[in-house]
C-alpha positions in Angstrom: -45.7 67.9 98.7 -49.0 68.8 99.0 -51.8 67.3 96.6 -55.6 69.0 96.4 -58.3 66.5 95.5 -61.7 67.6 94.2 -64.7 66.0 93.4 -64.3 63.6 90.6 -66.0 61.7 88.7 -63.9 58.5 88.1 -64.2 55.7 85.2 -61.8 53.8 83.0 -59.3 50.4 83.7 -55.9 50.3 85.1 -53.6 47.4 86.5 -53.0 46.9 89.4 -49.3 47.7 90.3 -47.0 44.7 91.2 -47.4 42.9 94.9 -44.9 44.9 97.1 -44.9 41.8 99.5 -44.8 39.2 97.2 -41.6 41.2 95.7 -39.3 41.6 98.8 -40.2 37.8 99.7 -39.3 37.1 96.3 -36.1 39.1 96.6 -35.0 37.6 99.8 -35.6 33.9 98.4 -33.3 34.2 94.8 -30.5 35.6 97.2 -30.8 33.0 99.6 -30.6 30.6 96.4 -27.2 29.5 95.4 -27.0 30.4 91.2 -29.2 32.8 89.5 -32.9 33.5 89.9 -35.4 36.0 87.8 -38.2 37.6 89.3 -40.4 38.5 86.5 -43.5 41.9 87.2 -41.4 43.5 90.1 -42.8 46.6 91.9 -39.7 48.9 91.8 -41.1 51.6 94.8 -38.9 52.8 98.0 -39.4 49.4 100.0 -38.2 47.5 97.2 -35.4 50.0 96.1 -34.4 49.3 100.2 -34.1 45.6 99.7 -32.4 45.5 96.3 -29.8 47.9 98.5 -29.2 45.6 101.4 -29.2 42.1 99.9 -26.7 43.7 97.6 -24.7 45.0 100.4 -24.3 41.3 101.8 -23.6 39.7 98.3 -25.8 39.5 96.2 -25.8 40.4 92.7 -28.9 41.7 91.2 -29.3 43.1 87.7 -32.5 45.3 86.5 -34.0 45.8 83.5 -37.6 46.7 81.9 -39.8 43.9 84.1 -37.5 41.7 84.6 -34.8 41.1 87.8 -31.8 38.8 87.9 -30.8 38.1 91.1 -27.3 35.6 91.6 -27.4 34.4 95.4 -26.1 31.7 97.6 -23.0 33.5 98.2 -22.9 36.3 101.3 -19.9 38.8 102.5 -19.5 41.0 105.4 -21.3 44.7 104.3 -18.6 47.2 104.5 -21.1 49.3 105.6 -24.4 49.4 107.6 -27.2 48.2 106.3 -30.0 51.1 105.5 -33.4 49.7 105.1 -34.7 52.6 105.0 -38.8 52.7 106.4 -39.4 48.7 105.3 -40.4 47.0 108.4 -40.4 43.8 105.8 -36.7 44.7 104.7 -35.5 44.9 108.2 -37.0 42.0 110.0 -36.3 39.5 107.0 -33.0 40.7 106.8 -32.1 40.4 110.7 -32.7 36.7 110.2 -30.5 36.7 107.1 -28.2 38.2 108.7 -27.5 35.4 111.3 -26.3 33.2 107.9 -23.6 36.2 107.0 -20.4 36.1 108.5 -18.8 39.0 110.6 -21.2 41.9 111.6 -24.0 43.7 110.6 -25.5 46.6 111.3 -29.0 47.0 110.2 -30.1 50.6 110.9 -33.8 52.2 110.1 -35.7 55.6 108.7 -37.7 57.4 111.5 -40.6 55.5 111.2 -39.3 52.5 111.1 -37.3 53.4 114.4 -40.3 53.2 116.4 -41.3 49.9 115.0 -40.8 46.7 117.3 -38.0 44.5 116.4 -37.1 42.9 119.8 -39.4 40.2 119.8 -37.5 38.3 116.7 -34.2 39.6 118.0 -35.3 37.9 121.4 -36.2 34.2 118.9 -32.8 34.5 116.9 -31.0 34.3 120.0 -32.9 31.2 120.8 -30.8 30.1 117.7 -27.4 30.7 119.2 -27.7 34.1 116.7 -25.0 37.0 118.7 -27.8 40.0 118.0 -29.0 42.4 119.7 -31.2 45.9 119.4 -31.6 49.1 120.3 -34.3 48.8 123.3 -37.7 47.4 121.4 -36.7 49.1 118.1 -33.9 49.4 115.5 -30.9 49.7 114.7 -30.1 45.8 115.0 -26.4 44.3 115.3 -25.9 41.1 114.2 -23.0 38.6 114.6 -23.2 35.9 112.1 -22.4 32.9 110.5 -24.8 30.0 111.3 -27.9 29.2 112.8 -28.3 26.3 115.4 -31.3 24.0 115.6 -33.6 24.3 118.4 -37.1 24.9 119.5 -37.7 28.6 119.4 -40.9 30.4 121.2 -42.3 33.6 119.3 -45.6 35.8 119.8 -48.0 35.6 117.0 -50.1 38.6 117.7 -47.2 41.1 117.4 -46.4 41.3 113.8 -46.2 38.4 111.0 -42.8 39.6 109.5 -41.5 38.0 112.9 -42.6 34.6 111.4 -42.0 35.0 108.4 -38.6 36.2 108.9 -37.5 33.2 110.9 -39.3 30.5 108.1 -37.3 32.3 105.4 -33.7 32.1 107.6 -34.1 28.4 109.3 -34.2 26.4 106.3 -30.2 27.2 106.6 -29.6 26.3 109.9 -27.4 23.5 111.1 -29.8 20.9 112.1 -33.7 22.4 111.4 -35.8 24.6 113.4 -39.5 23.6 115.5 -41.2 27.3 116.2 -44.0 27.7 118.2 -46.0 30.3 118.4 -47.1 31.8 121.8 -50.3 33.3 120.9 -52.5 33.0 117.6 -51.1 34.4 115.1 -52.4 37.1 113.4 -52.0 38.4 109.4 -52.1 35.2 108.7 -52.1 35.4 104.8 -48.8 37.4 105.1 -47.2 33.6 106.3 -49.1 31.8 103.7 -47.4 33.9 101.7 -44.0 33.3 103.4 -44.7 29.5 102.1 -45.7 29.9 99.3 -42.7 31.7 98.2 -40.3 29.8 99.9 -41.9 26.7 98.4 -40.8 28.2 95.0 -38.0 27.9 95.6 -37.3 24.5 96.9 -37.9 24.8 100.7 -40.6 22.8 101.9 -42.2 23.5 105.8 -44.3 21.5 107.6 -46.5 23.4 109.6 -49.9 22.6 111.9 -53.7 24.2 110.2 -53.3 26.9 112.8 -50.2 28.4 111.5 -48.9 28.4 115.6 -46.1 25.3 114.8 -43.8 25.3 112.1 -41.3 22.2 111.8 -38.8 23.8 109.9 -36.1 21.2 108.0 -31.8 21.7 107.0 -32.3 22.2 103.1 -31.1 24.3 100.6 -33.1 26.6 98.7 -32.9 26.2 94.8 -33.1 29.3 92.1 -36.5 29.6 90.3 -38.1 31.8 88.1 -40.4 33.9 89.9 -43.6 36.0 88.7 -45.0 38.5 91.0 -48.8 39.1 90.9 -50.7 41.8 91.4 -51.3 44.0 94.9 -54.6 44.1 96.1 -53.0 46.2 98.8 -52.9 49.0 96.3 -55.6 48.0 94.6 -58.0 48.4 97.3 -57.2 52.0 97.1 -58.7 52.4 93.3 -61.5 49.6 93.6 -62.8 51.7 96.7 -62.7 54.7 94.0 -64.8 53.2 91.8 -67.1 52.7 94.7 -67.5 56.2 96.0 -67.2 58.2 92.8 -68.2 56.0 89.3 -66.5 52.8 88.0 -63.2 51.5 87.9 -61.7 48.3 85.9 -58.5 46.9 87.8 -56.6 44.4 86.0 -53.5 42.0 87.2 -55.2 40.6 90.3 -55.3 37.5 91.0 -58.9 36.4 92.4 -57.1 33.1 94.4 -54.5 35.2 95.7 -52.9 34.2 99.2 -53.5 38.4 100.2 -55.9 38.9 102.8 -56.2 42.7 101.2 -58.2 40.8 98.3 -61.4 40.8 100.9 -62.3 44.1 99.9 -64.2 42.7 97.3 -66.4 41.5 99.9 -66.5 44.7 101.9 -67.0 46.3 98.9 -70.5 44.0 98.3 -71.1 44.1 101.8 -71.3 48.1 101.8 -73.6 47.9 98.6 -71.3 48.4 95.6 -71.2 46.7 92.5 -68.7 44.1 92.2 -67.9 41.9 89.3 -64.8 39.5 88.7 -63.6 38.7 85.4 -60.6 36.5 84.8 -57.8 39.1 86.4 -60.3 42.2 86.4 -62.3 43.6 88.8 -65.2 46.4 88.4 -66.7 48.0 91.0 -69.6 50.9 90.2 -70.9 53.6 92.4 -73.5 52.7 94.3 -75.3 54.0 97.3 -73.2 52.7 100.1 -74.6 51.1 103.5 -72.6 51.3 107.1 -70.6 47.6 107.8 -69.0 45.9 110.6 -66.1 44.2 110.5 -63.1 42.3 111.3 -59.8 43.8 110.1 -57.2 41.3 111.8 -56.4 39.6 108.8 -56.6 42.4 106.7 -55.5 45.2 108.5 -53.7 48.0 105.5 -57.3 48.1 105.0 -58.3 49.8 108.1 -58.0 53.7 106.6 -59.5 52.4 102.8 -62.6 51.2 104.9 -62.7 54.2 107.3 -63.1 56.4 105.1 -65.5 54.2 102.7 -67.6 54.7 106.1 -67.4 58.2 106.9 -69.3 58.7 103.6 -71.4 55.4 104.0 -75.2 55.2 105.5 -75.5 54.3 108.6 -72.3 53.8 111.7 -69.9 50.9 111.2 -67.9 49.8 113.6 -64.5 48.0 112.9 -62.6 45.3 115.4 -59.5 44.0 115.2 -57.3 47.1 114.9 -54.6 47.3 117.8 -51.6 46.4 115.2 -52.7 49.2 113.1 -51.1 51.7 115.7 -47.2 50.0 114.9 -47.4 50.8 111.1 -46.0 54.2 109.5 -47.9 55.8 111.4 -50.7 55.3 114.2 -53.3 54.5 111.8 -55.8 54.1 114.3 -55.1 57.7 115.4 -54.5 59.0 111.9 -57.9 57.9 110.9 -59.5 59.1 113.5 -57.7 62.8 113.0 -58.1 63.2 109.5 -61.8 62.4 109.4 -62.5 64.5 112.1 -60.9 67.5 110.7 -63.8 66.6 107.6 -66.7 66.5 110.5 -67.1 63.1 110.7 -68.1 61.4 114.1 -65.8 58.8 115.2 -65.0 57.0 118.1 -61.4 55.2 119.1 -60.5 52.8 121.3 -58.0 50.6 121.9 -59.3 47.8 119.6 -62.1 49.4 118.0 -62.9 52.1 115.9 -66.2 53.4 115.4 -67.9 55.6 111.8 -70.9 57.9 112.1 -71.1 58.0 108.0 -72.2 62.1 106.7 -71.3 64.7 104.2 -67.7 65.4 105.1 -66.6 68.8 104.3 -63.7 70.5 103.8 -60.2 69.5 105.6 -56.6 69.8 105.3 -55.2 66.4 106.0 -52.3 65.9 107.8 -50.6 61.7 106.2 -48.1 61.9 108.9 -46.0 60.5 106.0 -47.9 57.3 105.5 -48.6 56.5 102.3 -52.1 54.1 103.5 -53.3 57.7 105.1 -52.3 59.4 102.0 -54.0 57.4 99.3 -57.3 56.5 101.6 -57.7 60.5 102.3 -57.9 60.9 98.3 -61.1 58.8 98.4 -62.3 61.4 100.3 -61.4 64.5 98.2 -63.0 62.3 94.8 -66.3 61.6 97.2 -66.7 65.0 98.8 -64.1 67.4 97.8 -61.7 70.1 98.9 -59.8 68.0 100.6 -56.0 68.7 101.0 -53.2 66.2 102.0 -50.0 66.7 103.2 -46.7 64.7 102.6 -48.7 63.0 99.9 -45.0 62.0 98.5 -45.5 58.9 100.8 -47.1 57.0 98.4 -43.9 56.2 96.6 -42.9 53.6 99.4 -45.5 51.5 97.5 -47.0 53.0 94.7 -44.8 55.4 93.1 -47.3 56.3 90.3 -50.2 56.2 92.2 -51.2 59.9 91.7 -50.7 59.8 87.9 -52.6 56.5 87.8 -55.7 58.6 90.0 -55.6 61.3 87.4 -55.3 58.9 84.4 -59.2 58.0 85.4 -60.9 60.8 86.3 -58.9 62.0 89.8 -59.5 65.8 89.9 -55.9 66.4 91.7 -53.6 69.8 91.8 -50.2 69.0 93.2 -48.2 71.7 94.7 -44.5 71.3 96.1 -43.6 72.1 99.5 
């Protein structure tokens, strides 16, 4: 579809929708668990749909109702059929270490997107593990033979994508004999893994690990059902706290001010730039304010890269962000998409590799291509509520993490006309 967005004059309090992370590594825990778990505040958005699907493909049995998700796990079957994740890069990688603990085959298979998304570097550790698996080049679809993991020391890049790590810490707790992994280069995303352990932990699994994050020491234990509670996504909420920024004031509620995210940094951006900021208890409210170029480093927060490009293009001054290169292995090339879409506007910006570079001025008019991204699509409708007239296409995207996020930008002020394609 393709949405309009005018210039708009935005005020009122909304909460923040459910952590989309915190819920598939909540997911993938309660069915590792043997007896029944409930995860309590669950996003329910195309990623999470995927991993509901899948885990119950291999066995598990998970029940939904109003806020509030049984899951019964411990217990995994052969799929009779492959194994769809759908465009969750999370969903696949966790689930091709899971798979290595389900006996007989599995075929995990990918959307388009997530087809051009590496996978071969975890494929590559599993196999350290005595895992049968193998992959389609770099990228999906993933077979895997399972039934057990074997203990061993197991080598793995840092710098390529956290899921890699994460998956393994979430799958070697089950192995035979316990895991070491080492990490060949830093790692990078860090929160994401501090988020791995801290779920995990939840549930039972404890994982010693070096103040680095590069050396994991990974014990044989069981993991135990809990009750889980899934905060607040400051992902998503980065989107409507930059609104408030640009075009009045915004209240967003269920966010947790000591979460593990590294997305909850835009509060500091946010001040950096020049915007009123205040915290109160799980609300945040950010006002309008003129805003000042800023230079930063997005490596441990990089969804935020098209949030704070576009915060810049409209920002005093040129800012100049580092840190980028994984940016171009998401839905889309972000880097590129960024650097398209504010272009088309008139803004001056200059790419390279690791680098991205904002001239901040009045953009104009644009038509806006999301290349089916939802991070494109809902940073591009900061623009339209700072400067207007701008149009995105495929802004459907936003439903693989924030379903109602258009209603929830008209519900404060979003001046939006949506139009079917």
């Amino acid at each position: 579809m393709r949405v309009l967005v005018d210039k708009s004059r935005i005020s009122g309090s909304v909460p923040a929708p459910a952590s989309k992370s915190y819920t598939i590594r909540g997911l993938m825990c309660a069915a590792l668990a043997r007896g029944e778990s409930s995860i309590t505040n669950p996003l329910r958005s195309d990623d999470t749909d995927a991993a509901m699907r899948v885990l119950s493909q291999i066995g598990a049995a998970i029940s939904v109702e109003n806020g509030l998700w049984h899951v019964s796990g411990g217990e995994f079957r052969t799929p009779d059929a492959d194994l769809y994740c759908g465009d969750s890069a999370a969903t696949l990688r966790f689930m091709t270490a899971i798979c290595s603990l389900v006996p007989g085959r599995c075929l995990l298979t990918a959307g388009a997107s997530l087809s051009r998304r590496p996978v071969k570097p975890l494929v590559l550790a599993l196999r350290q593990l005595g895992v049968d698996i193998e992959c389609a080049g770099d990228f999906p679809p993933v077979t895997v033979r399972g039934g057990e993991l074997k203990g061993n020391v197991v080598d793995l890049p840092g710098n390529i994508s956290s899921q890699f790590v994460s998956a393994l810490l979430m799958a070697t707790p089950l192995s035979c004999y316990g895991v070491t992994i080492n990490l060949s280069t830093l790692l990078e995303s860090r929160s994401y893994v501090l988020m791995t352990l801290e779920c995990v932990g939840r549930f039972g699994i404890e994982i010693g690990y070096t103040t680095d994050l590069c050396e994991f020491a990974v014990k044989s234990q069981e993991y135990v059902p809990a009750e889980y509670r899934v905060e607040g996504d400051w992902s998503s909420a980065s989107s409507l706290l930059a609104l408030g920024a640009l075009s009045g004031a915004v209240t967003v509620a269920n966010l947790n001010p000591a979460s593990l995210q590294g997305d909850r940094v835009i509060t500091d951006f946010l001040r950096k730039m020049g915007a009123e900021v205040q915290i109160a208890g799980d609300s945040v409210n950010v006002k309008k304010q003129k805003l000042q170029a800023i230079k930063a480093d997005l490596a441990d927060c990089i969804d935020l890269l098209p949030t704070m490009a576009v915060l810049s293009a409209v920002a005093e001054g040129t800012s100049e962000f580092t840190g980028i290169q994984r940016a171009r292995l998401k839905e889309s090339d972000r880097v590129a998409a960024v650097k398209e879409g504010l272009e088309r506007a008139g803004v001056t910006v200059r790419e390279e590799q690791d680098r991205l570079v904002i001239t901040g001025s009045r953009p104009g008019a644009a038509v806006i291509d999301s290349h089916g991204d939802h991070r494109i699509a809902m940073a591009f409708s900061l623009l339209g509520a700072a400067s207007g007239d701008i149009a995105i296409t495929g802004a459907e995207c936003v439903s693989k993490t924030y379903p109602d996020f258009w209603d929830v930008f008209q519900s404060i002020g979003g001046e939006v006309k949506i139009d079917g394609e």
